[in-house]
C-alpha positions as CSV (number, residue, x, y, z in Angstrom):
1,X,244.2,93.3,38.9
2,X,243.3,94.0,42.0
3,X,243.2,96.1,45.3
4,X,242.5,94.9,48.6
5,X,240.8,97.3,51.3
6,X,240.5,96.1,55.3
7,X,237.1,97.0,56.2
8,X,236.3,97.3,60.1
9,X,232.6,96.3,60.9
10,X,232.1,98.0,64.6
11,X,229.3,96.0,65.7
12,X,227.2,98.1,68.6
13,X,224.8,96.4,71.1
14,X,221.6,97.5,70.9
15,X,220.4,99.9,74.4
16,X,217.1,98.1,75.7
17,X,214.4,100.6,76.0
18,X,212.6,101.2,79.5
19,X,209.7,102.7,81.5
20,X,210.7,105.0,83.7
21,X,207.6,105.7,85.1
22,X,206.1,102.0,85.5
23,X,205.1,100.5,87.5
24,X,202.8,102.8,88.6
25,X,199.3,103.4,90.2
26,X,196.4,106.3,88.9
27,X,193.0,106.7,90.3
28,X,190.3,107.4,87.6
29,X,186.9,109.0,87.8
30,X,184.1,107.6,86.0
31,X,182.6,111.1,86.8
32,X,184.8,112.7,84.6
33,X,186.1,110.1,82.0
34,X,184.8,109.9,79.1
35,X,185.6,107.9,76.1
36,X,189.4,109.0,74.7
37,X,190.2,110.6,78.0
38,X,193.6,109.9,78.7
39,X,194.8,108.3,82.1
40,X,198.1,107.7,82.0
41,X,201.3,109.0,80.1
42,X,204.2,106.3,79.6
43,X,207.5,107.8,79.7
44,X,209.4,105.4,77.7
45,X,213.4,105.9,77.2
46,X,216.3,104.8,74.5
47,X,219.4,105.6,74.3
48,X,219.7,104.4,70.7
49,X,216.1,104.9,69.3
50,X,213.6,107.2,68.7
51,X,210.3,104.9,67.4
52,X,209.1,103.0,70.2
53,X,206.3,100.9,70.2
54,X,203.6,99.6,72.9
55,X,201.7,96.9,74.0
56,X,198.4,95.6,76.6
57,X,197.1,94.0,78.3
58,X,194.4,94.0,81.7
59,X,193.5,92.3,84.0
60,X,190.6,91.5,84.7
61,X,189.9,91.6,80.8
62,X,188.5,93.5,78.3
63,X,189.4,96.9,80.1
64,X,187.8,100.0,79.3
65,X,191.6,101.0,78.4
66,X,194.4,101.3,75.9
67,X,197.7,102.5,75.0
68,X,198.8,104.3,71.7
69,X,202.0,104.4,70.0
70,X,202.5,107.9,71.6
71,X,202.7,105.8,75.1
72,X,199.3,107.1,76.3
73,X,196.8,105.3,78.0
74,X,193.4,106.2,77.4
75,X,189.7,104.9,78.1
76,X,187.7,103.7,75.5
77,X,184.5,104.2,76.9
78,X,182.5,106.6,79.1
79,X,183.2,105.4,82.9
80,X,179.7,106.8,83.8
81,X,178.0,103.6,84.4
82,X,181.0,101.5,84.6
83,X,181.3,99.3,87.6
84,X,184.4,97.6,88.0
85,X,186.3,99.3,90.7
86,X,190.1,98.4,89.8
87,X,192.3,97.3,86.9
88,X,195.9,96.1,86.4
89,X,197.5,97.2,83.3
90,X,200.8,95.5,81.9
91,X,202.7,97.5,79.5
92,X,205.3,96.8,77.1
93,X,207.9,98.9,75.5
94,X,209.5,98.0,72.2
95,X,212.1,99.4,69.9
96,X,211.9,96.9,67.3
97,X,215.0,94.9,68.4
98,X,214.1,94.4,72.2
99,X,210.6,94.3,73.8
100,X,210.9,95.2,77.7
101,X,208.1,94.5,79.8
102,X,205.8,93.7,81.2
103,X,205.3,96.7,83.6
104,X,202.4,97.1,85.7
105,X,199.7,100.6,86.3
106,X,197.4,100.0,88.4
107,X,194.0,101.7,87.9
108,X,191.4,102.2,90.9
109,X,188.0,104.1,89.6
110,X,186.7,106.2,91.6
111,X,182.6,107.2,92.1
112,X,181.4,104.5,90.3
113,X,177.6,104.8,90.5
114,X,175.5,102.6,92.4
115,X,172.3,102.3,90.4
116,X,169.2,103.2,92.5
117,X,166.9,101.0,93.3
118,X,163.0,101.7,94.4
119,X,161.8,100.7,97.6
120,X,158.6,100.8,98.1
121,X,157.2,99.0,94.8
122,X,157.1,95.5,95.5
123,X,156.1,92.7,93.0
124,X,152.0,92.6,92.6
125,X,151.5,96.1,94.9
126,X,147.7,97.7,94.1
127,X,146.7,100.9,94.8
128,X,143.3,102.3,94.6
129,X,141.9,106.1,94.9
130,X,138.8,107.2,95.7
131,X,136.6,109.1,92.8
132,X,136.7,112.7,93.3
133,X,140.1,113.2,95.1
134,X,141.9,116.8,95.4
135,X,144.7,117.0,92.2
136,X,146.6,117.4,95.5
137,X,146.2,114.3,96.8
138,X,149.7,111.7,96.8
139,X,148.6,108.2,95.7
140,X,152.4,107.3,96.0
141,X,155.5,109.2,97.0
142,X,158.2,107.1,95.2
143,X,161.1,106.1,97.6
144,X,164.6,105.1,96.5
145,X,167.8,103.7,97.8
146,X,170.9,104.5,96.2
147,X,174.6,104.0,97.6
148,X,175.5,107.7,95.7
149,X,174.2,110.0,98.8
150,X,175.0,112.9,96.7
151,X,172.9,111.8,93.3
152,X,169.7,113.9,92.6
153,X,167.5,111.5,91.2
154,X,164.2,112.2,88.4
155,X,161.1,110.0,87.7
156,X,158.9,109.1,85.1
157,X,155.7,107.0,84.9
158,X,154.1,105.1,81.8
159,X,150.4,104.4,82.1
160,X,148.2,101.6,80.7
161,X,146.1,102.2,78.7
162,X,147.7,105.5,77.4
163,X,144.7,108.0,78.7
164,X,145.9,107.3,81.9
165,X,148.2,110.0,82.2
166,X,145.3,112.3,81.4
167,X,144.0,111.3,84.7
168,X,147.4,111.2,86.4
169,X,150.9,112.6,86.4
170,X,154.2,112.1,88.4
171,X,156.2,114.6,89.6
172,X,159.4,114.0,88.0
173,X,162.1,115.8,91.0
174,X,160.0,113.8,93.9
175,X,158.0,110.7,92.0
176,X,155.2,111.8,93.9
177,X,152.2,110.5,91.9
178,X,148.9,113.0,91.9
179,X,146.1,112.8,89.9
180,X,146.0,115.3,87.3
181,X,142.5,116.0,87.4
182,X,138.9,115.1,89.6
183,X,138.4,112.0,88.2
184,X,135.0,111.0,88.0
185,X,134.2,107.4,88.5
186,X,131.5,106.9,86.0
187,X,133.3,108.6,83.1
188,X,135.9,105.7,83.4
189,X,133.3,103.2,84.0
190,X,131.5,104.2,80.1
191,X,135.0,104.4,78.8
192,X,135.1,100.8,79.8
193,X,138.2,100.8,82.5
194,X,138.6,102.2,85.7
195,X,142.0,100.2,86.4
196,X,145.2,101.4,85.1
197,X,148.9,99.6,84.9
198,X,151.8,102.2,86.1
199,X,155.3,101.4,85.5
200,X,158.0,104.0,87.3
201,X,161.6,104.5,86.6
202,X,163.7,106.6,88.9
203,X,167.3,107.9,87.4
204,X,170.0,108.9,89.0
205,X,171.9,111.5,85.9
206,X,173.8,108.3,84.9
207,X,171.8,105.5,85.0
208,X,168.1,104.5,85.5
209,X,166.9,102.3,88.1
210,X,165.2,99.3,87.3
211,X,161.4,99.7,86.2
212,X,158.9,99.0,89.0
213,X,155.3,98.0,88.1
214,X,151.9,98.2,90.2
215,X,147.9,98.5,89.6
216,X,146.4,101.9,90.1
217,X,142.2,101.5,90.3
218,X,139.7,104.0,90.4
219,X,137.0,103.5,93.3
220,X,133.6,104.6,92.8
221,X,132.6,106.9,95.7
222,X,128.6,106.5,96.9
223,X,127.5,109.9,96.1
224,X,124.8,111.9,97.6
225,X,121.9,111.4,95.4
226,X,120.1,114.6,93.7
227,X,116.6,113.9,93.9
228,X,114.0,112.2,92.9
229,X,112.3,112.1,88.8
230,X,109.1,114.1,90.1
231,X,108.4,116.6,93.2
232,X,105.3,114.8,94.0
233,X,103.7,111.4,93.0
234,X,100.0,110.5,93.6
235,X,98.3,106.8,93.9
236,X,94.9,106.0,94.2
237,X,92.5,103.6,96.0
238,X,89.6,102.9,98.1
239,X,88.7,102.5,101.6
240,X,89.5,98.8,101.6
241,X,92.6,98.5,99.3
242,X,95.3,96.4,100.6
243,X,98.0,97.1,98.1
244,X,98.1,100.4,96.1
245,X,99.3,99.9,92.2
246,X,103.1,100.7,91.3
247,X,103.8,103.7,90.0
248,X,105.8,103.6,86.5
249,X,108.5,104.1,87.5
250,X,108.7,102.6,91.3
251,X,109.3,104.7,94.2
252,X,113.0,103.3,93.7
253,X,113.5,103.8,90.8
254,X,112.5,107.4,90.2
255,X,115.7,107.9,92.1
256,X,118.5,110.4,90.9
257,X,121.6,108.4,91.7
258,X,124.7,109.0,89.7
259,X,125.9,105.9,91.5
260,X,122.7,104.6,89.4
261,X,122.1,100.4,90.2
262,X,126.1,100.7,92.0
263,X,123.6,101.6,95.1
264,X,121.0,100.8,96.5
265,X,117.9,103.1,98.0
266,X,115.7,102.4,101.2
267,X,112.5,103.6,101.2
268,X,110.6,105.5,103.9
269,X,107.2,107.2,104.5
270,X,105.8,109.6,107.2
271,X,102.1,110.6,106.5
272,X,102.0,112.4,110.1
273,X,99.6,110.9,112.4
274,X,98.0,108.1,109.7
275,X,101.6,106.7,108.9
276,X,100.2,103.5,111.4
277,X,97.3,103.0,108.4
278,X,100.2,102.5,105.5
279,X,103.1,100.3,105.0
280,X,106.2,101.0,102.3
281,X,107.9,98.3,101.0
282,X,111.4,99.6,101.6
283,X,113.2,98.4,98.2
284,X,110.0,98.8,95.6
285,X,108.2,101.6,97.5
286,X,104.7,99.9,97.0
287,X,102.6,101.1,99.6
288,X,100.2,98.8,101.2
289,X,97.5,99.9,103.9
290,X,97.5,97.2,107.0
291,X,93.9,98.7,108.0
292,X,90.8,100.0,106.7
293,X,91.2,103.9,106.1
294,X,87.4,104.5,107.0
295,X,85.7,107.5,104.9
296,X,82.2,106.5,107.0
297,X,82.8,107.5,110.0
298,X,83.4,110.8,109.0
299,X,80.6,111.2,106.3
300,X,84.0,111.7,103.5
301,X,83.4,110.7,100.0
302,X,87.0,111.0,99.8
303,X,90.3,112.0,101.2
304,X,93.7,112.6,100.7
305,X,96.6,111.7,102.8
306,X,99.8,113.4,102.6
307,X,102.8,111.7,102.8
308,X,106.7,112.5,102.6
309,X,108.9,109.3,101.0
310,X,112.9,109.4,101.8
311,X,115.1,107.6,100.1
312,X,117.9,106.4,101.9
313,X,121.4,105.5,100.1
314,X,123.4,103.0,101.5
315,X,126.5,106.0,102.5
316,X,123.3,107.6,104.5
317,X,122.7,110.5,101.8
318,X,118.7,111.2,101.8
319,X,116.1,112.9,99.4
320,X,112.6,113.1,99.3
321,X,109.6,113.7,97.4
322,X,106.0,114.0,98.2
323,X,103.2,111.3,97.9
324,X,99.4,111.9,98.0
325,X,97.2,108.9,98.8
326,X,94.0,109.2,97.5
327,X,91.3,107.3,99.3
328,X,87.8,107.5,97.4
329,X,84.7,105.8,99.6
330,X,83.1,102.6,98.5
331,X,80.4,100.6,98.7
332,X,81.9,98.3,101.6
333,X,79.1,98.4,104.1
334,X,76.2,96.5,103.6
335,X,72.5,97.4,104.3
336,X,71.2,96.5,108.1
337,X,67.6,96.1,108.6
338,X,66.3,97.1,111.9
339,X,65.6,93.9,113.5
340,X,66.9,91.0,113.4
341,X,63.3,89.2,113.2
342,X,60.0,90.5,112.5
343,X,56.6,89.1,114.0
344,X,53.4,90.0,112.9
345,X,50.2,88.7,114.0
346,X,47.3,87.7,111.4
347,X,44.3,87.5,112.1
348,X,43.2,84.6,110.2
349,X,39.9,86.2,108.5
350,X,42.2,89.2,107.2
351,X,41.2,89.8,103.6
352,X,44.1,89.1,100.6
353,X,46.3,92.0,99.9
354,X,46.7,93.3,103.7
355,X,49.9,94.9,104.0
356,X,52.2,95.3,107.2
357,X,55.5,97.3,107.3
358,X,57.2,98.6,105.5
359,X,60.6,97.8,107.0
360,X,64.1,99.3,106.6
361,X,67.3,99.4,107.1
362,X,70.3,101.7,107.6
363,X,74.0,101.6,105.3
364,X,77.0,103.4,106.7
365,X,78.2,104.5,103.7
366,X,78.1,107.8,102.4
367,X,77.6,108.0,98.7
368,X,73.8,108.1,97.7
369,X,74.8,105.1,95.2
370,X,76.1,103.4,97.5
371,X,73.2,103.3,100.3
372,X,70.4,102.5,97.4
373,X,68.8,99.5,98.6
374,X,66.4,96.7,97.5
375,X,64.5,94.3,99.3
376,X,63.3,91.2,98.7
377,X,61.4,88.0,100.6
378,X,61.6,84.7,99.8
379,X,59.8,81.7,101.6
380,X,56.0,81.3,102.0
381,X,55.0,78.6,99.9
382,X,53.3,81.9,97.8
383,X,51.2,83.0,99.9
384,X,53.0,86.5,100.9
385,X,53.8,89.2,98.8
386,X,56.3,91.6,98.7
387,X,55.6,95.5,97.5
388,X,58.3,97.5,96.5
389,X,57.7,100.1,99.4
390,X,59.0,97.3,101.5
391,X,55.7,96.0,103.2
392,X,54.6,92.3,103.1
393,X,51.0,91.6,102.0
394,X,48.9,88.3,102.5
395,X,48.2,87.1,98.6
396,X,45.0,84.8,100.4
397,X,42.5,85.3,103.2
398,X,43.3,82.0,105.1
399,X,40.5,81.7,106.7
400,X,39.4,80.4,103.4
401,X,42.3,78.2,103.5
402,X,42.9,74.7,105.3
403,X,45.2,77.0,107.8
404,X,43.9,77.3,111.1
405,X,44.6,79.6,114.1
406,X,48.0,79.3,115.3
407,X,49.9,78.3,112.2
408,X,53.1,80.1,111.4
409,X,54.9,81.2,108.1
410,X,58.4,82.5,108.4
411,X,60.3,84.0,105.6
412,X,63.6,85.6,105.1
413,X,63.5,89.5,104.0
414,X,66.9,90.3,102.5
415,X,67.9,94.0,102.3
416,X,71.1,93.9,99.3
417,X,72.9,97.6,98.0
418,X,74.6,97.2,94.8
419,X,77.8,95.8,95.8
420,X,75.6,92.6,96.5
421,X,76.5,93.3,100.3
422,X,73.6,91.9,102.3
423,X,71.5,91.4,105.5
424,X,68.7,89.3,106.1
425,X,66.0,88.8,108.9
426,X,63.2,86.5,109.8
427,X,59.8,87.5,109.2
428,X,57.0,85.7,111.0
429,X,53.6,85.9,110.5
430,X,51.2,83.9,113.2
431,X,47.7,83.3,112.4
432,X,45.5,84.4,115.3
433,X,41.8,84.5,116.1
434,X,39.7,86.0,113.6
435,X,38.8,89.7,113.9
436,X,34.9,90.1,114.7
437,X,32.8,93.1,115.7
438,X,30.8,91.3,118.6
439,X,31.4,90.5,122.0
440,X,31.6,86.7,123.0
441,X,29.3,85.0,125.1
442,X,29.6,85.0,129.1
443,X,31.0,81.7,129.4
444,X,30.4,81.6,133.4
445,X,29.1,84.2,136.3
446,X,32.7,84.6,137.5
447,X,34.8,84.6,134.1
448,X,34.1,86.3,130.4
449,X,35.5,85.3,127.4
450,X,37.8,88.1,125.7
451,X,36.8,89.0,122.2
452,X,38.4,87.7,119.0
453,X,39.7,91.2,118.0
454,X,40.7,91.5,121.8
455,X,43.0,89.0,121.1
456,X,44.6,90.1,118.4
457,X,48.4,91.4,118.8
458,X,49.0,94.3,117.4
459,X,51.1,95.3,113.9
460,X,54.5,94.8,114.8
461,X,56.5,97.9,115.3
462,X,53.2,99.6,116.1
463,X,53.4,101.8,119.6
464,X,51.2,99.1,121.4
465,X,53.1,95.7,120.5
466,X,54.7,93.7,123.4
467,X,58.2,93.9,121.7
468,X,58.5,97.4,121.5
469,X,57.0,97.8,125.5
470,X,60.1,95.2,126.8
471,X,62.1,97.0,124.7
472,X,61.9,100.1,126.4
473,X,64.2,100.0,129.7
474,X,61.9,102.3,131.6
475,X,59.5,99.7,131.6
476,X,61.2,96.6,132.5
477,X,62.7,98.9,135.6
478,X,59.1,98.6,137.0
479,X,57.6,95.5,135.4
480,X,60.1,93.1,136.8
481,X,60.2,94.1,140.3
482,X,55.7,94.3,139.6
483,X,56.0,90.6,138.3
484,X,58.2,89.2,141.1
485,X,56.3,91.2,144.0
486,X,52.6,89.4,142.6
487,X,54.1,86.4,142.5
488,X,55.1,86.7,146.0
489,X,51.8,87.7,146.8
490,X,50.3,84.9,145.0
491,X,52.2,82.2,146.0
492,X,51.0,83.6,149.8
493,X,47.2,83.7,149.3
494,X,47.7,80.3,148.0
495,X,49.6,79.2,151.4
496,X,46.8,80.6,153.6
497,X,43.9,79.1,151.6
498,X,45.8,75.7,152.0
499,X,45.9,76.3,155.7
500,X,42.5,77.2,156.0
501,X,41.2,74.3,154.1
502,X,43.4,71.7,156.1
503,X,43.1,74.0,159.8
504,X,39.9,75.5,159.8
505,X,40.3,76.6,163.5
506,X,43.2,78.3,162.4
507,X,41.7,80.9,161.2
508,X,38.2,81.2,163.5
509,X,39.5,84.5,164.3
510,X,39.2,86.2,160.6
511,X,35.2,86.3,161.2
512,X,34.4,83.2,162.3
513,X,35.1,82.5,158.6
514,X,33.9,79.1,158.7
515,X,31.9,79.5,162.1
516,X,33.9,76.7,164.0
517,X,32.9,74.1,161.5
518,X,34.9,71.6,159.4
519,X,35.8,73.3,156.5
520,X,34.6,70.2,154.0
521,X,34.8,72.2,150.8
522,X,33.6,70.4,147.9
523,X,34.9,71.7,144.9
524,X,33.6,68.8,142.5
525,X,30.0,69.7,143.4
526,X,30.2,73.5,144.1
527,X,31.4,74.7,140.7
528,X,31.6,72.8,136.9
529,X,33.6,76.0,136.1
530,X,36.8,74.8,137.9
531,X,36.7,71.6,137.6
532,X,40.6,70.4,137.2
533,X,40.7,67.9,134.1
534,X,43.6,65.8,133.5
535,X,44.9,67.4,129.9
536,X,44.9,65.4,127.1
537,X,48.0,63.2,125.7
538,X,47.6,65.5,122.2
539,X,47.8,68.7,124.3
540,X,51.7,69.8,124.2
541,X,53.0,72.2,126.6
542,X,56.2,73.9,124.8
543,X,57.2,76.3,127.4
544,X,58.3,74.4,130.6
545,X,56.1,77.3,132.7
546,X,52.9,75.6,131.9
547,X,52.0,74.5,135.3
548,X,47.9,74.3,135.2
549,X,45.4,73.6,132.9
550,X,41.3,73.8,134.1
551,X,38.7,73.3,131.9
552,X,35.8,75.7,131.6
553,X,32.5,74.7,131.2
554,X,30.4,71.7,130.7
555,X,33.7,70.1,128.3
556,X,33.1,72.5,126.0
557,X,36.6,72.7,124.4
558,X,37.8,75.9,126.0
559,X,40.8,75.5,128.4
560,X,42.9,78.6,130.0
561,X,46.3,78.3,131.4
562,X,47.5,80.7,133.8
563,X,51.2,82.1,131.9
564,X,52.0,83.0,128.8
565,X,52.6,79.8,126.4
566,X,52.4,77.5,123.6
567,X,50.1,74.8,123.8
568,X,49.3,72.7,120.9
569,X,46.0,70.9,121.1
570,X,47.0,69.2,117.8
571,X,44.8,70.8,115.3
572,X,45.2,74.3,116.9
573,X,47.7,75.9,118.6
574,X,47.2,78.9,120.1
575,X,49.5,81.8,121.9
576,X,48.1,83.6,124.5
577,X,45.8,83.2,127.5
């Protein structure tokens, strides 16, 4: 059996759900959003449903956004650092049976940061400051640009090696950089570095800028120097010393530099009014003397010069010290005898062991040591002595000899100190007549023959000798004008005897001196005394004043010559008239 029922299906259409509030535009700030802060609320509407569902999507892509069930849009990041300024946002709506959409929001962020940027560190920038420098001092104040004019920016620094930022520091509200401390050049110089690698970041409270490197170096600073090892230094050396020893350390070296071989000294010397006498080598400071510091003159055995040496850095800075030169007289002078050359006249019959002298000499130095003097004469074939007095003695008589009157011995006397310094004369000894105690013969009525020990000269250096009288300048002020005058007069009489003998009337008037008659003198018959002999070829004349020689006598040897000279007759020579 069964029952039939009509059952009416009323089929509804389903009511499309909708956005009332899209499309739609919101401004956002990245200030103030943070991640889950919503932006937007969707107000979605149906009439026939109460779940609704949404969906997005953005453009450009990969928003910082999205939308919940609830129809809330909300970011999904902190907008602090984000950068893109604007976003579309298409929504749908769904109720399960219809999807509506899409419908547009339109999102525009506002204050989006601008990241700042440093100015004034450009690629490869090095800096350098001075050793000592105030903590005050700004080696850089960082600069920034940033298109935020209202962001308040901080710094920081990170130094290379580490220990830098013992030495410096930034200031983190104005990245002004400042040492931290006096740095002290040589500190860094044993630790090995005085260079230092900075990198600076500035930051804006959102985001930092991008890191900016440069080259911080520490410069050494030429410091004044403190002085030198010692307050006063001493060298030593004699009268002739050219260059003084070193001292251990040099000059230069004694030197208190902290700058130490970084700088370099000059070298100066004042020793007042002998500073001409000395020389300083200006890097070593070896002192060298450019003339003879003579101790002699002033009878010093020694002296001592006091000098001031300045050191001079290369920034100008100056100490000093004191040096004492020590000069010590030496034996530098040598002996000087009196006379350059001695002459003494022996007579030829003087017995051995006659002595003449003693001679001497003078030494301007001043130490007893150094003026001691010996003497010695070499030369004489033997026949001199030498005593040590310093008198020469004949070792022969030579008139037992083959030597005859008129031969000459000459020797050199050398006077030497102990430094082997030396001077040296001439000693000559001439044989001369013998010495005999009776007269010689009357040779004619007019003219008499001098004696032997007439003749003789005297000792030389006795008060009597012909050196020592034309030595004295009193006497040649009246012997020269003497000589010349008799000469004069000479030279007259002469001129009137020639007249008389060739004019004999010339002169009737001086007594009828030859009574009117020819004055035929014959001189060949009158007188064997003056007769004028023609002088033999073996008689030499060496002194070009030998104008006349007469024979005496009936050719009995003896001839005279009226100056002073040398004539050798060969086996004889004799010296005087």
């Amino acid at each position: 059996m069964s029952s039939t029922r009509d059952i009416v299906v009323s089929i509804t259409e389903n009511a499309s759900p909708s956005m009332d509030n899209l499309p739609n535009t919101v401004d956002v700030d990245t200030l103030t959003t943070t991640t889950g802060t919503q932006i937007f609320s969707i107000n979605g509407v149906d009439t026939d449903s109460t779940i609704l569902f949404y969906n997005m999507t953005c453009f450009p892509a990969n928003c910082p956004f999205q939308v919940n069930t609830a129809g809330q849009i909300l970011a999904t990041e902190n907008l602090n650092t984000h950068k893109i300024a604007a976003y579309d946002l298409n929504v749908w709506i769904n109720d399960k049976w219809s999807l509506v959409g899409p419908e547009t929001l339109s999102v525009t962020l506002t204050n989006i940061n601008d990241i700042p940027v440093i100015s004034n560190i450009p690629a490869g920038l090095s800096l350098t400051i001075p050793e000592n420098s105030a903590v005050t001092k700004i080696i850089l104040d960082t600069a920034v640009t940033d298109g935020n004019p209202g962001d308040t920016h901080t710094f920081t620094a990170v130094f290379t090696p580490g220990d830098g930022s013992n030495y410096f520091r930034i200031i983190s509200g104005t990245g002004v950089i400042r040492p931290s401390q006096v740095i002290d050049y040589e500190e860094l110089l044993a630790k090995g570095t005085t260079s230092f690698n900075v990198a600076v970041t500035a930051n804006d409270g959102r985001e930092d800028s991008v890191t900016k490197y440069f080259t911080l170096a520490v410069t050494d600073v030429n410091e004044p120097q403190t002085g030198f090892s010692q307050t006063t230094y001493q060298i030593t050396g004699v009268e002739t010393t050219t260059t003084f020893p070193d001292l251990n350390p040099t000059l230069a070296n004694s030197v208190i530099d902290v700058d130490d071989t970084r700088d370099t000294q000059t070298l100066t010397m004042d020793c007042g009014t002998t500073t001409v006498l000395f020389a300083m080598d200006p890097t070593t400071g070896r002192v060298t003397k450019t003339d003879e510091y003579d101790l002699d003159a002033t009878q010093q055995t020694t002296d001592t010069v006091a000098c001031v040496v300045t050191a001079t850095d290369a920034a100008g800075h100056t100490v000093t010290t004191n040096l004492n030169i020590i000069i010590n007289e030496e034996n530098d002078n040598p002996p000087v005898l009196n006379q350059d050359t001695y002459t003494h006249f022996l007579p030829i019959n003087t017995g051995a062991g006659s002595q003449f002298g003693p001679f001497s000499s003078t030494d301007a130095d001043v130490l007893t040591d150094h003026t001691d003097t010996t003497y010695t004469l070499t030369g004489g074939s033997g026949l001199f002595g030498f005593t040590d007095c310093c008198s020469v003695y004949n070792n022969v008589n030579f008139s037992t000899t083959a030597h005859n009157v008129g031969d000459s011995f000459s020797m050199t006397l050398t006077a030497t100190n102990k430094n082997g310094l030396k001077d040296t004369a001439t000693v000559n000894v001439i044989l001369t007549d013998p010495v005999t105690t009776t007269a010689a013969t009357v040779v004619t009525t007019t003219t008499t023959a001098a004696t032997a020990s007439s003749l003789a000269f005297p000792t030389f250096g006795d008060s009597g000798s012909i050196s020592n009288f034309l030595d004295d300048p009193e006497n040649l002020g009246w012997f020269i004008p003497t000589m010349i005058l008799l000469a004069i007069m000479t030279a007259l009489l002469a001129y009137m005897i020639y007249r008389c003998i060739r004019n004999p009337g010339a002169f009737a008037r001086l007594g009828n001196l030859c009574k009117g008659r020819s004055l035929n003198c014959n001189w060949q018959t009158r007188s064997k005394m003056a007769t004028k002999v023609k002088i033999p070829k073996k008689v030499k004349a060496t002194n070009n004043k030998v104008n006349k020689v007469r024979q005496l006598g009936d050719n009995d040897g003896k001839y005279e010559w009226n100056t002073w000279s040398h004539i050798d007759f060969g086996n004889k020579a004799v010296e005087h008239r």
